[in-house]
C-alpha positions as CSV (number, residue, x, y, z in Angstrom):
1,X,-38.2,5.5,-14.0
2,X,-35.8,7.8,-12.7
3,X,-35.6,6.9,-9.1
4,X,-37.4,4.5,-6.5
5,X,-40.2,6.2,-6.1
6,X,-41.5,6.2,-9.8
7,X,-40.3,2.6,-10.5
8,X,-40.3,0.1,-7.9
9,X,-40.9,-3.3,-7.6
10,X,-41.4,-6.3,-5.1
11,X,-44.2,-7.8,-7.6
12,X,-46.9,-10.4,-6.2
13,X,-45.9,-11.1,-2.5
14,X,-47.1,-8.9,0.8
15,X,-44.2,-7.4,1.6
16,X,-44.7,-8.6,5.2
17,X,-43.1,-11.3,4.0
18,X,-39.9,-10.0,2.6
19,X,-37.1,-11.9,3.6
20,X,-33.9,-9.6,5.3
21,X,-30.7,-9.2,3.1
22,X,-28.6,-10.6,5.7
23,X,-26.4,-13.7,5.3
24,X,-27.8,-17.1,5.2
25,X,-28.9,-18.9,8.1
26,X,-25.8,-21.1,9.7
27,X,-23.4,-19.2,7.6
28,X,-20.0,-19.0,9.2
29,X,-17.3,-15.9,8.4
30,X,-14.7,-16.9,6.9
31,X,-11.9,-14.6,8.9
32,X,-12.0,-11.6,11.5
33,X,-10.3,-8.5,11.8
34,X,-10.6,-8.3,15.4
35,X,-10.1,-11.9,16.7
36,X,-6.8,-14.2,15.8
37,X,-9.6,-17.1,15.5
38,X,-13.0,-16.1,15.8
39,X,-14.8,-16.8,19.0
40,X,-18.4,-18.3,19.4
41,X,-19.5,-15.4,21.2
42,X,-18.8,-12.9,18.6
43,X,-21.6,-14.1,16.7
44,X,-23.2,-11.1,15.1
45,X,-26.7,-12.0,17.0
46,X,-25.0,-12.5,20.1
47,X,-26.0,-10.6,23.2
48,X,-23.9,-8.1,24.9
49,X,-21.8,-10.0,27.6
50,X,-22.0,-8.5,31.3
51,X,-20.1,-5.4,32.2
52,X,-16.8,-6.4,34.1
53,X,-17.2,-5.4,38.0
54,X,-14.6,-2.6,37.4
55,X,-15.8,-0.8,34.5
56,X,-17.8,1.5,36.8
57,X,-15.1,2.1,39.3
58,X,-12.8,3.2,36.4
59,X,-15.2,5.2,34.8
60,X,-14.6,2.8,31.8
61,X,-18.8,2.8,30.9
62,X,-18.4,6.4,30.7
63,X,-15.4,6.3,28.4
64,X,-17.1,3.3,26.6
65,X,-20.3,5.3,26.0
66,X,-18.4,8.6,24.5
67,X,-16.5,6.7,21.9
68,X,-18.9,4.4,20.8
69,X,-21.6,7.5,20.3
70,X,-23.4,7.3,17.2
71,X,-22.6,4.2,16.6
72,X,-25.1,1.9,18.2
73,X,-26.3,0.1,15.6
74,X,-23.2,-1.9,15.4
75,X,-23.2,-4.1,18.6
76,X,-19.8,-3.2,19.8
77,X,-20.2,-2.6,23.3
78,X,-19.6,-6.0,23.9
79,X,-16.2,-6.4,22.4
80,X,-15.0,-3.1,24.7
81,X,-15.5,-5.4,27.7
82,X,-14.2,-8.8,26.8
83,X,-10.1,-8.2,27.5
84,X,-7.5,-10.6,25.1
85,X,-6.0,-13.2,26.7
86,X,-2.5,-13.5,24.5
87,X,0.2,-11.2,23.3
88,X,-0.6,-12.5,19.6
89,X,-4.0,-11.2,20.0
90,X,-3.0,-7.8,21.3
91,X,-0.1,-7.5,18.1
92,X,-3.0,-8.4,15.8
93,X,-5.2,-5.5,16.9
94,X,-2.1,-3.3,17.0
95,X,-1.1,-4.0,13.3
96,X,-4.8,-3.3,12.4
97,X,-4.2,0.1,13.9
98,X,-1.4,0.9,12.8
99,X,-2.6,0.2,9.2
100,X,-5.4,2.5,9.4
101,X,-3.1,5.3,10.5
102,X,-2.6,5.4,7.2
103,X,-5.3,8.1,5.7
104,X,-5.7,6.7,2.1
105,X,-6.7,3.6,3.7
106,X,-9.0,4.9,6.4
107,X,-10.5,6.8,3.6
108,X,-11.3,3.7,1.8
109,X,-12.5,1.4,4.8
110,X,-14.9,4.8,5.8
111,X,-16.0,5.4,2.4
112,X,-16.9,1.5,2.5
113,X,-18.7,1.7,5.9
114,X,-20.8,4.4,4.7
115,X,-22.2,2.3,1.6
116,X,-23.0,-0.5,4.0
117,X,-24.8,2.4,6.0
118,X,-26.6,3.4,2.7
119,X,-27.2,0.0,1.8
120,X,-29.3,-0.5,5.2
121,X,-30.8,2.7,5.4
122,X,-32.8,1.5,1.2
123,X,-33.5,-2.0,3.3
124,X,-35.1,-0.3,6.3
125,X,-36.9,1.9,3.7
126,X,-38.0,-1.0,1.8
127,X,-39.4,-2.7,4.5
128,X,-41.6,0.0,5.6
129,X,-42.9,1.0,2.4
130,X,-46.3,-0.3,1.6
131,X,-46.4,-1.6,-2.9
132,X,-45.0,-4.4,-3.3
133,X,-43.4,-3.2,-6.8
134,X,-41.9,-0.8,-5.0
135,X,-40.8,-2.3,-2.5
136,X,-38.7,-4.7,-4.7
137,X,-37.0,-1.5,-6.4
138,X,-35.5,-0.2,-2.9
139,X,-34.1,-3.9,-2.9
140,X,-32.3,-3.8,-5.9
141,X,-31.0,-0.5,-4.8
142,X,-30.0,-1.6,-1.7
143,X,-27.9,-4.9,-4.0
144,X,-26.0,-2.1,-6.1
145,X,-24.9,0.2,-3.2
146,X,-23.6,-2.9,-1.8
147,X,-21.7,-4.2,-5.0
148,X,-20.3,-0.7,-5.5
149,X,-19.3,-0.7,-1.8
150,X,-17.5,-4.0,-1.6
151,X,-16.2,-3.4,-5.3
152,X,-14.7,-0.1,-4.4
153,X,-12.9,-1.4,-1.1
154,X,-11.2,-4.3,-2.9
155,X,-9.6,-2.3,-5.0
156,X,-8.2,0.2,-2.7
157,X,-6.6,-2.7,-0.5
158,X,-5.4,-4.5,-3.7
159,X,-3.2,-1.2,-4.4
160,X,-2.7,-0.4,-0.7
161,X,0.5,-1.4,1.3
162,X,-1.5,-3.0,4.3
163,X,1.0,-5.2,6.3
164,X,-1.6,-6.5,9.0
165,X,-2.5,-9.9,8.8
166,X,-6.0,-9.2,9.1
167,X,-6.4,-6.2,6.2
168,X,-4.0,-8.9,4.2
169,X,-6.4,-11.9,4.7
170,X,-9.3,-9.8,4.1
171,X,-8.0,-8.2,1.1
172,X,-7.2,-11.6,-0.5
173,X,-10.7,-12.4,1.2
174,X,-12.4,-9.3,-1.0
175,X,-11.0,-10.0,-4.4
176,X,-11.5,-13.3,-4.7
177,X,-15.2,-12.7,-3.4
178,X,-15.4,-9.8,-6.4
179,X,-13.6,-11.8,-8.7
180,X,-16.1,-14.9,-8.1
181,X,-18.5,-15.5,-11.1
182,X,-22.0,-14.8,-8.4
183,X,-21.1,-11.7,-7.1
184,X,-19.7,-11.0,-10.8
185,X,-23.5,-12.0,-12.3
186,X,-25.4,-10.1,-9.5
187,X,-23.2,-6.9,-10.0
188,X,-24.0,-6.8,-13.7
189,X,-27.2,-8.1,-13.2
190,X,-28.4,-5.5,-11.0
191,X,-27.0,-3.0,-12.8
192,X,-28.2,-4.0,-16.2
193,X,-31.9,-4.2,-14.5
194,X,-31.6,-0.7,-13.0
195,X,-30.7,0.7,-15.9
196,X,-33.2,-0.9,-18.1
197,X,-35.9,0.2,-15.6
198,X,-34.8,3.7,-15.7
199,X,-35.3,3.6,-19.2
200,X,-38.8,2.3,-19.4
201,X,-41.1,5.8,-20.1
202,X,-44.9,5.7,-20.5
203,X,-47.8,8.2,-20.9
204,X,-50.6,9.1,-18.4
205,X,-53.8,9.7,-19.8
206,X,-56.0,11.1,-17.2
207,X,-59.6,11.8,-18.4
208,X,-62.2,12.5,-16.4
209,X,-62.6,9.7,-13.3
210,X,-60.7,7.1,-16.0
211,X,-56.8,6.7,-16.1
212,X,-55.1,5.1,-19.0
213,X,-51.5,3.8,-19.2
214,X,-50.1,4.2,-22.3
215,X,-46.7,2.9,-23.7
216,X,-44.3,6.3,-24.3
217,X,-44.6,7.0,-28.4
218,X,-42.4,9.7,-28.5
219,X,-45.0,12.2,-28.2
220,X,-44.1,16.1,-28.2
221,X,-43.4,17.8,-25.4
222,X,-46.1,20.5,-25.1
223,X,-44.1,22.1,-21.8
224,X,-41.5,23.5,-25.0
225,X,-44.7,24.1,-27.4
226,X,-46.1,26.4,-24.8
227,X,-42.6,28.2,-24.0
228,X,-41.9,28.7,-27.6
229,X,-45.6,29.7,-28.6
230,X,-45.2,32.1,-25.6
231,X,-41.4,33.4,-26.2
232,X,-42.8,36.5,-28.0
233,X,-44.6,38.0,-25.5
234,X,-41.1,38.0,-22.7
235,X,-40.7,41.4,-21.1
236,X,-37.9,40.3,-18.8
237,X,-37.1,37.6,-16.1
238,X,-40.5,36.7,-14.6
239,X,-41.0,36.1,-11.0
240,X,-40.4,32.1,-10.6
241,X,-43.8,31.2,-8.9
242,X,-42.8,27.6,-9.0
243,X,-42.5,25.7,-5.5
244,X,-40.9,22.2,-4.8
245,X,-43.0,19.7,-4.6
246,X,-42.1,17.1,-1.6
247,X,-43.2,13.8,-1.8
248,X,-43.1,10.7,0.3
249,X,-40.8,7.8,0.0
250,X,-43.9,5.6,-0.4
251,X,-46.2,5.9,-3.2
252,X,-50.3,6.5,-3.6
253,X,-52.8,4.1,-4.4
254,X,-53.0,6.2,-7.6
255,X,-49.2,6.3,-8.1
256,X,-49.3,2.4,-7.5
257,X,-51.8,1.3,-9.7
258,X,-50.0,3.3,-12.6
259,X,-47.2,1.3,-11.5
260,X,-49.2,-2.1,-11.9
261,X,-50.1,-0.7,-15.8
262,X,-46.4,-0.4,-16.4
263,X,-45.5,-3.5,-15.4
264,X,-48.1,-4.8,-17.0
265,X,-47.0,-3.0,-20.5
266,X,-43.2,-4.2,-19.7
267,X,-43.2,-7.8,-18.5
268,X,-39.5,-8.5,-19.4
269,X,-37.9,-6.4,-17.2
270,X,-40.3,-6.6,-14.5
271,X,-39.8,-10.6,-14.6
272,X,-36.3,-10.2,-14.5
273,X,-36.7,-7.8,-11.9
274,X,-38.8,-10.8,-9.6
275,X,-36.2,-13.5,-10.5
276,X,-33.1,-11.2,-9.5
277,X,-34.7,-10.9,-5.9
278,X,-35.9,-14.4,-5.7
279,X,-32.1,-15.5,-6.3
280,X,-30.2,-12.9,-3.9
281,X,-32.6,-12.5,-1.1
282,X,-29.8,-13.5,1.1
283,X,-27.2,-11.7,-0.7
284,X,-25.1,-10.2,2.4
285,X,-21.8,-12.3,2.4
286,X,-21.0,-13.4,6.1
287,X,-18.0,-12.2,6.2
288,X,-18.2,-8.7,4.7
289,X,-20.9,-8.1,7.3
290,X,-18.5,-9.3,10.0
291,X,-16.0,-6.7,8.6
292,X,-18.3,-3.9,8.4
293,X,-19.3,-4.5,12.2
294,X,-15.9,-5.3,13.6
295,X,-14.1,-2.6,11.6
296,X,-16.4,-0.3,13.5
297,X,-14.3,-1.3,16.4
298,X,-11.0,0.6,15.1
299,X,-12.6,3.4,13.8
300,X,-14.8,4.7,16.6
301,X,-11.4,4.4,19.0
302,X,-9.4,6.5,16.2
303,X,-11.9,9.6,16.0
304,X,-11.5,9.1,20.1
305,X,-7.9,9.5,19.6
306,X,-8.0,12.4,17.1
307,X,-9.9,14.3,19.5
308,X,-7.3,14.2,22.4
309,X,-4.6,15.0,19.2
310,X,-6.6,18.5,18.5
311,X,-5.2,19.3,22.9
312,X,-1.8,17.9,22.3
313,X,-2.4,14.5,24.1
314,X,-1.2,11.5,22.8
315,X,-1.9,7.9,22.5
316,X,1.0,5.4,22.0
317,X,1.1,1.4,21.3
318,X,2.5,0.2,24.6
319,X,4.4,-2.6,24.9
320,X,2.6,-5.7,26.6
321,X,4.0,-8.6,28.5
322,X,2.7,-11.4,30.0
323,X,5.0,-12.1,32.6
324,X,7.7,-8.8,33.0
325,X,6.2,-6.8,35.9
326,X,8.5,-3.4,34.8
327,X,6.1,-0.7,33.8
328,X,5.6,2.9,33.0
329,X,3.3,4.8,31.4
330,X,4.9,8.7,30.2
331,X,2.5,11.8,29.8
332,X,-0.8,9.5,30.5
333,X,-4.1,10.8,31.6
334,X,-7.8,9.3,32.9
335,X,-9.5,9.1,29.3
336,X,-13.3,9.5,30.9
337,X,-12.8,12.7,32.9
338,X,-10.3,13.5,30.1
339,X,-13.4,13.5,27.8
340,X,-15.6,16.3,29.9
341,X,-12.3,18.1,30.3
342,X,-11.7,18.3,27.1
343,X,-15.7,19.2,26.3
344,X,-15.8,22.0,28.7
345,X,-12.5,23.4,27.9
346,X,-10.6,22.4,30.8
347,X,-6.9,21.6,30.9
348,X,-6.2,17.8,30.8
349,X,-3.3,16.9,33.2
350,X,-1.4,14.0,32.8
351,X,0.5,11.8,34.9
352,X,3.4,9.4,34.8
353,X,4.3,6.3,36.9
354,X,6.8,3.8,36.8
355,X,7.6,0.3,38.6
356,X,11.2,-1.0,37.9
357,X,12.1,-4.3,38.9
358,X,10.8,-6.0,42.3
359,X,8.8,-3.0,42.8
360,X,4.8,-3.7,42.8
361,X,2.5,-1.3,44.6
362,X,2.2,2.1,44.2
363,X,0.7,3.6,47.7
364,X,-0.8,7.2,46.5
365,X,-1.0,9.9,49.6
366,X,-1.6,13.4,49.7
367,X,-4.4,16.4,50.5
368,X,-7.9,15.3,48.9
369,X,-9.1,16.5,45.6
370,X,-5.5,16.7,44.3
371,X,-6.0,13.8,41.9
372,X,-5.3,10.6,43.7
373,X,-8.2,8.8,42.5
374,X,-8.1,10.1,38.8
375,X,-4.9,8.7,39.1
376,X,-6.0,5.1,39.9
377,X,-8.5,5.6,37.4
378,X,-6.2,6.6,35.0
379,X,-3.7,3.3,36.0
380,X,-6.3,0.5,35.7
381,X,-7.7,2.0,32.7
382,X,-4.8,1.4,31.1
383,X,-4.0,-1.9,31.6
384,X,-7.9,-2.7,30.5
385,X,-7.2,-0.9,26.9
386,X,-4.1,-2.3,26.7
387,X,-5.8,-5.9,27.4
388,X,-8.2,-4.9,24.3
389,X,-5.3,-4.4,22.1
390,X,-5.8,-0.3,21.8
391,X,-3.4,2.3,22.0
392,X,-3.2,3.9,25.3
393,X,-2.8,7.6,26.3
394,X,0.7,8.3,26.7
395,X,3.7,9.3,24.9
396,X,4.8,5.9,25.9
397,X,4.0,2.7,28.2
398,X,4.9,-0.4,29.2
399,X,2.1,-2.7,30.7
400,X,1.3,-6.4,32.2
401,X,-1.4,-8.3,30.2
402,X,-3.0,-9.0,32.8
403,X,-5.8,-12.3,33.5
404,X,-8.4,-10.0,36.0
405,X,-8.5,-6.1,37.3
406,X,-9.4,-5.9,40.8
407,X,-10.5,-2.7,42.0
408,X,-12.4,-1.6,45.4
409,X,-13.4,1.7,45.6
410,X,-15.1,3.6,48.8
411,X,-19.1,2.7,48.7
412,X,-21.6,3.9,50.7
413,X,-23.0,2.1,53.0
414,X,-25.5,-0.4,52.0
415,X,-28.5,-0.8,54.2
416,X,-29.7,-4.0,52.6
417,X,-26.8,-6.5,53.4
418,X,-26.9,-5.8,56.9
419,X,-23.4,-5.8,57.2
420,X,-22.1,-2.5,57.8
421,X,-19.4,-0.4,56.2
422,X,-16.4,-1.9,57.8
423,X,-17.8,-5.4,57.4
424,X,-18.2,-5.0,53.8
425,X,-15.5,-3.5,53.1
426,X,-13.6,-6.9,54.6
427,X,-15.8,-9.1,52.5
428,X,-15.0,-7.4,48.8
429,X,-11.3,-7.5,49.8
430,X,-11.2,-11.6,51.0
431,X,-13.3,-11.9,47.5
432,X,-10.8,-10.0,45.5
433,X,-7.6,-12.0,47.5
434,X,-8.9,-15.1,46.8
435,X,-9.4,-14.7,43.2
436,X,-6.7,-12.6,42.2
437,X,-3.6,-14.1,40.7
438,X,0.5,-13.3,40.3
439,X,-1.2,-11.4,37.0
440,X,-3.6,-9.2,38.3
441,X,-3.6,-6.3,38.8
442,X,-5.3,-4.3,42.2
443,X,-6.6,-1.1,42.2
444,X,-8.0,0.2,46.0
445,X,-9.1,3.7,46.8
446,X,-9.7,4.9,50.5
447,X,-10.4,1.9,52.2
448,X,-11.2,1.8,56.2
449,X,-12.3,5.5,56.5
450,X,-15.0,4.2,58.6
451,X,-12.4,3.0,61.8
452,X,-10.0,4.4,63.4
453,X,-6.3,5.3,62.3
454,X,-5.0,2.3,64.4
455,X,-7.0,0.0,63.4
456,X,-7.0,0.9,59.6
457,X,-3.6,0.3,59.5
458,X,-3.4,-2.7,61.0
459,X,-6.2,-4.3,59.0
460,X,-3.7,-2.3,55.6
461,X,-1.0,-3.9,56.5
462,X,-2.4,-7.3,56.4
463,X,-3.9,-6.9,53.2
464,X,-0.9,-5.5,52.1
465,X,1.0,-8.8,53.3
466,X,-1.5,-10.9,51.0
467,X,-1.1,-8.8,48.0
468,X,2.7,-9.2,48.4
469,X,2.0,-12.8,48.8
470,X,0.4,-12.9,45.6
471,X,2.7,-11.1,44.0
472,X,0.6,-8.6,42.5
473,X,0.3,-5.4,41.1
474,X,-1.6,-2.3,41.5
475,X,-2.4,0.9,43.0
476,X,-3.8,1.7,46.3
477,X,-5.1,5.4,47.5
478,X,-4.2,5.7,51.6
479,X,-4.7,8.4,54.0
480,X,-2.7,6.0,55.6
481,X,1.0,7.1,55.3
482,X,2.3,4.4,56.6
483,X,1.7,2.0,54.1
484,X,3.8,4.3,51.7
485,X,7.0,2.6,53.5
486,X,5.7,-1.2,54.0
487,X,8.4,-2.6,51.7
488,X,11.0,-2.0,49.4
489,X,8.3,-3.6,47.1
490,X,6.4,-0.5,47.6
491,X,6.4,3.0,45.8
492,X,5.4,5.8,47.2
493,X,3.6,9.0,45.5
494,X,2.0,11.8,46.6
495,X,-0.6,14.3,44.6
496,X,0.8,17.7,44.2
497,X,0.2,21.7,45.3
498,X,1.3,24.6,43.7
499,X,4.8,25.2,45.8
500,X,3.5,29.3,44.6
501,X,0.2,28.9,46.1
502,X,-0.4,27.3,49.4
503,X,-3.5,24.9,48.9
504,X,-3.9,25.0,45.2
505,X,-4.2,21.9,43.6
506,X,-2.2,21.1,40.3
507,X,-3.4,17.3,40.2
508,X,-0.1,15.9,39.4
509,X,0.8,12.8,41.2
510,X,4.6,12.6,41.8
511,X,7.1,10.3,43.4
512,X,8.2,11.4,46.8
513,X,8.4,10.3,50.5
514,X,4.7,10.5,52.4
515,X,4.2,13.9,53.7
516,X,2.7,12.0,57.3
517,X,-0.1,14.7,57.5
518,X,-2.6,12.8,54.8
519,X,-5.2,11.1,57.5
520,X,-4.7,14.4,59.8
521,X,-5.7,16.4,56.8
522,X,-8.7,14.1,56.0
523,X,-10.1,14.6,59.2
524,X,-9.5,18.2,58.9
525,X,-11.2,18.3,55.2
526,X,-14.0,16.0,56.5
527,X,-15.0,18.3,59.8
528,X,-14.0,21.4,58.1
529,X,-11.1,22.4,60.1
530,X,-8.6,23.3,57.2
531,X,-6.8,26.7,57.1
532,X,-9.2,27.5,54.2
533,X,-12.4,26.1,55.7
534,X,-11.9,27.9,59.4
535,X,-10.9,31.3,57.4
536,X,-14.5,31.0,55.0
537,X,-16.8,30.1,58.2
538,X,-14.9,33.4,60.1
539,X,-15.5,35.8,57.3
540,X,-19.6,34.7,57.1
């Protein structure tokens, strides 16, 4: 009775109509690691909510999708698009972090994650198996891997120095759940069944078309007689002929009905081993499986973070306000495109930006493809991590917690709304003004390239007159250079060239005056009549 597929058991019932291990119906957790109080939404059978309008503009499904990989099982998209709403919320993800930084109690959480994994990998196998004996047997397994799991954890945060308020609580949680006298009875329960299982043997008479099941009576064991009759007669090592012998996870009807003899032979154990699965069915605590899901959360954004470490790029807590519109961000970078950078072997730029006080729009200008967009990627990225309580990349920051991210990116033109380019353009921006507050934060890129220069402007600055109006911050990407001197609430920045080679991009974003030549270089670019462009079509 060695392992679960010699000895298993889910005796008398189909095993159709095994019951999940999950926690019992209406059961509420007790406490959360990601959530101050925890929300009705984040109920562990609760759908996905919808993907914030922005998340494709700022590539954040992309960077979404690379660190949750692998990890799918766990429902966490979900939780990477709903933004916190207080500071206290943000510090209580940030003290999480900052607990697991430490390794021996990363370690411990990961070591504790991958028993839950083990634990629901003998369920699944359970369920699909086809005896109801051994069925039963995978179940049992599937109780001790969790006891060990949740046994082991508790006693690495009982001699840890955790200081967050959520490992705290759920340490406290943990060892008064361990200490309790049911988990206490199913531990030893379990284990005392297992081991008395393992430690049933029995003979197998096989005679002809007829199979008998006998009770084990220390009988000899005739694989030694036949060595030691044979021992004589040695000449050397002899070629090892034998082959392993692989075997499914599920047994024969042969290998089941021996099964039904032992049980048969051994009704103690095997009635034990019925009432110890009639009692813990349901044996997942609620809020263990709430940590093992929501822990998730912290983990998959670290191994994000170590990645960038291996490049020498950084990630930093920033420091969030709700009201103090004087930020920065030092040594930051796009953390999508950073991804496939980073992939292919490419050089990850970063980028720095700053607003001191009264200052609230940043207007980008410059030649195209030198990083202006990457660069209002990067800034209304970071506000959204920051909003989710995650470190950010940079060597430092200092961001608004904001209520809504705004963000209108170039489209092209849609055929179906009738509208035209220009038109719809107009009608995204009045939706975005009307529901943006003095704590949004506005992030535009190449607006009006379908009208002329005059008329661009003009319809700029009037949007830029509303958005000072609302007193709100942002980004906004102009071939319009004009817009780079509006106000003294306005900063202007322009995307770098290499001052050593004419043309050559070097994707840095930097704060100077407008150069004045942005929308005459876009029309160049767009009709190719750059000095590059005129020199390639001469030479074919």
């Amino acid at each position: 009775m060695a392992s679960p597929t010699t000895i298993s058991g889910f005796n008398g019932k189909d095993p159709k109509d095994a019951v999940p291990a999950g926690p019992l119906p209406g059961t509420v957790p007790e406490l959360s690691v990601l959530f101050t109080e925890m929300p009705p939404s984040m109920a562990l059978t609760e759908a996905a909510p919808p993907q914030p309008d922005y998340f494709v503009d700022l590539n954040l499904d992309q960077a979404v999708e690379a660190i949750l990989a692998g990890r799918a099982e766990y429902g966490l998209v979900g939780l990477f698009r709903e933004p916190l709403a207080s500071l206290d919320a943000v510090a209580y993800r940030h003290e999480v972090f900052r607990d697991l930084a430490d390794h021996k109690v990363q370690a411990a959480v990961r070591l504790f994650a991958d028993g839950m994994r083990a634990m629901r990998k003998q369920l699944g196998q359970a369920r699909a198996l086809h005896y109801a004996l051994q069925q039963k047997r995978w179940h049992l397994e599937a109780m001790q891997t969790y006891c060990a799991a949740v046994s082991a954890l508790s006693r690495s945060l009982l001699v840890s120095a955790v200081q967050s308020r959520a490992l705290v609580a759920f340490g406290k949680f943990l060892n008064g759940y361990v200490e309790s006298p049911a988990f206490g009875a199913m531990d030893a329960g379990v284990t005392a069944l297992l081991a008395e299982l393992d430690s049933i043997g029995y003979s197998v008479i096989v005679d002809g078309g007829t199979l008998r099941v006998l009770r084990y009576a220390q009988e000899d064991d005739y694989s030694r007689v036949i060595e030691a009759t044979f021992e004589k007669f040695r000449q050397g090592e002899a070629r090892d002929h034998r082959v392993e012998f692989r075997e499914s996870a599920d047994m024969n009807h042969i290998e089941a009905k021996v099964l039904e003899f032992v049980a048969l032979l051994n009704p103690g154990p095997f009635q034990r081993m019925d009432e110890l699965y009639a009692a813990h069915q349901r044996y997942l605590d609620a809020t263990v499986a709430t940590f093992d899901r929501e822990i998730q959360f912290y983990l998959a954004y670290l191994e994000h973070v170590e990645q960038f470490a291996r490049i020498d790029r950084h990630f930093c807590f920033p420091e969030v306000s709700d009201a103090d519109k004087r930020i920065h961000a030092r040594e930051s970078f796009d953390i999508a495109l950073g991804q496939k950078l980073m992939a292919a072997g490419r050089r990850v730029v970063c980028n720095d930006f700053e607003l001191e006080a009264g200052q609230r729009m940043i207007v980008v200008s410059g030649p195209n493809q030198g990083g202006k967009t990457t660069f209002a990627r990067m800034f209304g990225q970071l506000f959204h991590l920051a909003a989710l309580g995650c470190p950010v990349p940079g060597t430092g920051a200092r961001l608004l917690l904001s209520d809504r991210i705004f963000t209108h990116f170039e489209r092209q033109e849609d055929i179906d709304n009738l509208r035209g380019k220009l038109k719809d353009d107009l009608v995204r921006i009045h939706q975005i003004l009307r529901k943006a507050s003095s704590r949004s934060v506005l992030v535009m890129n190449e607006i009006f390239t379908s009208t002329s220069l005059a008329d661009a402007l003009f319809l700029s600055e009037k949007i830029m007159k509303d958005a000072d109006r609302l007193d709100v911050i942002g980004v906004w990407v102009t071939f319009i250079d004009e817009l780079a001197s509006y106000s003294g609430k306005v900063v202007s920045m322009v995307s770098s060239v290499d001052p050593l080679r004419a043309g050559t991009r070097t994707f840095k974003v930097v704060r100077a005056p407008a150069s004045g030549r942005s929308y005459a270089m876009s029309l160049a670019e767009k009709y190719g009549l750059t000095a590059d462009g005129i020199r390639e079509r001469l030479q074919s």
